[in-house]
DORORO-650443 format. One line per field, with one value per residue (C-alpha): residue number from 1; x, y negated, z negated. Coordinates in steps of 0.001 Angstrom, whole numbers. Example, Ala and Ser with C-alpha at 12.3 -4.5 7.8 and 13.67 -1.06 7.14 Angstrom:
<rs>
nr: c(1,2);
px: c(12300,13670);
py: c(4500,1060);
pz: c(-7800,-7140);
</rs>
This chain:
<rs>
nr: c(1,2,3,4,5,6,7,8,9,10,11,12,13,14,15,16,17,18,19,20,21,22,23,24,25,26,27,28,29,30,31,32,33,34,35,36,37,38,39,40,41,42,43,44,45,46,47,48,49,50,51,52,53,54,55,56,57,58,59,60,61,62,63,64,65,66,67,68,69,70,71,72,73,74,75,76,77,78,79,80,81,82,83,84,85,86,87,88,89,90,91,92,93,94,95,96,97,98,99,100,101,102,103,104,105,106,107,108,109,110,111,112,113,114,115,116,117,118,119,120,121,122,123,124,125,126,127,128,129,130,131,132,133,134,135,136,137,138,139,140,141,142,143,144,145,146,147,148,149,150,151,152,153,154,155,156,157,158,159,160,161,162,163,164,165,166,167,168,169,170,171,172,173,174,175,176,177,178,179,180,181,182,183,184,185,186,187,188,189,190,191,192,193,194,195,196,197,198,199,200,201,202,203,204,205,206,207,208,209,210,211,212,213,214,215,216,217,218,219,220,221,222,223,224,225,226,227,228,229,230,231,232,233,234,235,236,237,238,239,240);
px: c(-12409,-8895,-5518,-1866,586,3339,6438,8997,11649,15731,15873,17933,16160,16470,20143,22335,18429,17933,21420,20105,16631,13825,12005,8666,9855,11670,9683,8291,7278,7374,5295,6634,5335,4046,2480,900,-1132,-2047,-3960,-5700,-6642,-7720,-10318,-11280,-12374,-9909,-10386,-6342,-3795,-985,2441,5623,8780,12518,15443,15734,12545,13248,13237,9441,8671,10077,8752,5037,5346,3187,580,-2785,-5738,-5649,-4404,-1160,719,4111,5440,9226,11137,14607,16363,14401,12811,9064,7931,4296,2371,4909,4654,1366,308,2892,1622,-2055,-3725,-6493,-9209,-8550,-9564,-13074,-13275,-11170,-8341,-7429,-3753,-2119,1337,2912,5623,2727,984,-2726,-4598,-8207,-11469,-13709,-15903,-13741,-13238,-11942,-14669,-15682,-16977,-15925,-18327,-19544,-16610,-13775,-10952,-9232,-10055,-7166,-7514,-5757,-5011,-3915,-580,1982,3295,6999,7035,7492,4736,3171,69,-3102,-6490,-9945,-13421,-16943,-17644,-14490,-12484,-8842,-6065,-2222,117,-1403,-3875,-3360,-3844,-1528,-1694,-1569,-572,-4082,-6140,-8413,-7892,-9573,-6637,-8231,-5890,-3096,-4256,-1909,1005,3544,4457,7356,8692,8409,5812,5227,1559,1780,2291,-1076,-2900,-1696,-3009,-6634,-6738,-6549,-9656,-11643,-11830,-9577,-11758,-10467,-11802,-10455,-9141,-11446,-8160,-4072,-1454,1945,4999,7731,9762,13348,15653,15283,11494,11569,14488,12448,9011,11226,10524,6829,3865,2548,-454,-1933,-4612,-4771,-1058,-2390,-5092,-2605,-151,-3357,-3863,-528,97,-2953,-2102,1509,658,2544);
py: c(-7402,-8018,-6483,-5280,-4778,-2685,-3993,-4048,-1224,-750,-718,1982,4643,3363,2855,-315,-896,-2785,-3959,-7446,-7475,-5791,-2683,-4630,-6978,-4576,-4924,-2457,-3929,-7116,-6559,-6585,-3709,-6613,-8666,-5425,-5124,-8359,-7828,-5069,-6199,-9586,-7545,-5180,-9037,-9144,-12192,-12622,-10544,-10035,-8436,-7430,-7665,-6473,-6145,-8914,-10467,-14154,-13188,-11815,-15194,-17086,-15198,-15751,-19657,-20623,-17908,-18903,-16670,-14967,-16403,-14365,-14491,-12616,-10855,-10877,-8195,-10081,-8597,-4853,-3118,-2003,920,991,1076,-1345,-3581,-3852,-4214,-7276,-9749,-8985,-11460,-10823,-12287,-9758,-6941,-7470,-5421,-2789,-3514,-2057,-930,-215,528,-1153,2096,3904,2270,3026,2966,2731,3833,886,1667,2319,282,445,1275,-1439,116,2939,6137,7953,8590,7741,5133,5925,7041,7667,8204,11495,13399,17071,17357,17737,20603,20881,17849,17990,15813,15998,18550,17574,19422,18003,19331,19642,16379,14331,14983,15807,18066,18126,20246,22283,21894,20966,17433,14071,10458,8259,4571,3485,3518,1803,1489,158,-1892,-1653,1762,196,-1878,365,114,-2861,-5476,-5761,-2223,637,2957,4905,5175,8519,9643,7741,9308,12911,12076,10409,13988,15974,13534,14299,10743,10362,10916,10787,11281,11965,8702,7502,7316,8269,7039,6595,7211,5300,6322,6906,5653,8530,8122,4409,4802,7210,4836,1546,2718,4100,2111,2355,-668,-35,-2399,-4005,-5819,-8584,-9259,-8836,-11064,-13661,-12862,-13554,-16923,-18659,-17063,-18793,-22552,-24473);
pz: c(-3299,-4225,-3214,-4104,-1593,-3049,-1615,-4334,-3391,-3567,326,134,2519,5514,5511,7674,8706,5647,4742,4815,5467,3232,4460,4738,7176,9416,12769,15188,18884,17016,14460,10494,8520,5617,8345,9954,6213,5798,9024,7969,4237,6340,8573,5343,4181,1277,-945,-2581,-2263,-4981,-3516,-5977,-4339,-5531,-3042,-1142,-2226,-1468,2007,1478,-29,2124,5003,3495,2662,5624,5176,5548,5778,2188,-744,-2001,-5602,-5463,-7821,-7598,-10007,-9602,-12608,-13041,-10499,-12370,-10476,-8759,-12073,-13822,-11086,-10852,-14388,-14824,-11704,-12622,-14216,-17470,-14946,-12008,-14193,-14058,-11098,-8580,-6688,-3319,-3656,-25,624,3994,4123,6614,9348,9365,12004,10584,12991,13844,10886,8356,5049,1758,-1578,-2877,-6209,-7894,-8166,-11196,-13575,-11167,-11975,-9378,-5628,-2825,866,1865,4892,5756,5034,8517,9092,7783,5277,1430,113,-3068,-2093,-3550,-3316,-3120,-4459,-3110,-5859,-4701,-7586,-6872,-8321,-7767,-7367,-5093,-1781,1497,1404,477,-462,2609,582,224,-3211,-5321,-8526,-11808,-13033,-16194,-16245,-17244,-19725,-22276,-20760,-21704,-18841,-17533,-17978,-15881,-15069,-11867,-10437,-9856,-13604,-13491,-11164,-12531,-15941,-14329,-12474,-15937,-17155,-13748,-13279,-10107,-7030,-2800,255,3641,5757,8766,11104,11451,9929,10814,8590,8870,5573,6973,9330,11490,11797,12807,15726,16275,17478,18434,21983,21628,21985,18527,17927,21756,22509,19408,19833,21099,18514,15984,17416,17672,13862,12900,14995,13312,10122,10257,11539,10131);
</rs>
């Protein structure tokens, strides 16, 4: 299986923490949030890995240059920011269609159980199938409900998107490249078809989507006993 790390953003939300660095490659207990889903799309056995970047994206590509355990293709939207959907559609190439792509978001830490990994295929009718979880109490996210059959619904329910998908890519075979569409315009129209399925995440997740939120965990033990494995991970991912 394939991947797309959606990393292309205006680094805007997290304030003087990204005046000159890009969200992905802030750091928590030493650990960037891009490098943090590399190592988890390495042990889901990912084969390449295509990330778009925007703000600041040289540093991304830079910061990848000596990568070594996946192969990775970036996508850098220097002029135009694309959206999710936009983004994804224009660094795909015709011959990664032939099958799904997992789509994860490196925004939210997840912290998988030991037996937990991505679909591989698609079921029945679904183009589309997202890993949820109930939705915090107090926070404003998109509420989404889920059936006895898998199929989800939006607008209402007590569940929301965590960052992780797969998705057909043949879904946005109709819309032009290099323009912008948003993925969740997508996933709202695959709902109205029936063919968007989810299921609850094996694990937690972490969101670290504001400023507030990451000062927040800078003093917290957040990766436990796997720091070291990542760290080992990451030094023989880098060697020069």
């Amino acid at each position: 299986m394939n991947a797309f790390v959606l990393a292309a953003g205006f680094g805007k939300r997290m304030g003087s923490l990204t005046e000159n660095t890009p969200k992905p490659l802030l750091k928590i207990q030493s650990i960037s949030l891009l490098d943090y889903a590399l190592y988890l799309l390495f042990n889901w056995k990912i084969r390449k890995i295509w990330i778009n970047t925007h703000y600041l994206g040289d540093q991304i590509t830079n910061h990848l240059k000596n990568f070594k355990k996946i192969p990775i293709e970036i996508s850098n939207e220097k002029t135009e920011i694309l959206g999710t959907a936009g983004g994804i559609r224009t660094a795909l190439p015709e011959d990664a269609y032939s099958e799904p792509i997992l789509l994860i978001n490196p925004d939210t830490l997840l912290f998988p159980k030991s037996d937990f990994s991505p679909k591989v295929n698609l079921a029945n009718q679904s183009k589309i199938h997202l890993y949820l979880l109930p939705i915090p109490e107090g926070q404003n996210y998109t509420r989404i409900s889920i059936s006895s059959d898998q199929t989800l619904e939006f607008g209402f329910g007590n569940f929301y998107y965590i960052g992780l998908a797969v998705l057909d890519p043949n879904c946005l075979n109709n819309l032009d490249k290099n323009k912008y569409f948003d993925l969740s315009d997508i996933f709202k129209e695959y709902a109205k078809r029936g063919e968007i399925s989810g299921e609850i995440f094996s694990g937690e997740v972490l969101d670290l989507g504001t400023k507030e939120l990451w000062e927040n965990f800078q003093t917290k033990d957040v990766f436990g006993k796997s720091l070291d494995h990542i760290h080992s991970f990451l030094s023989q991912s880098y060697m020069a």
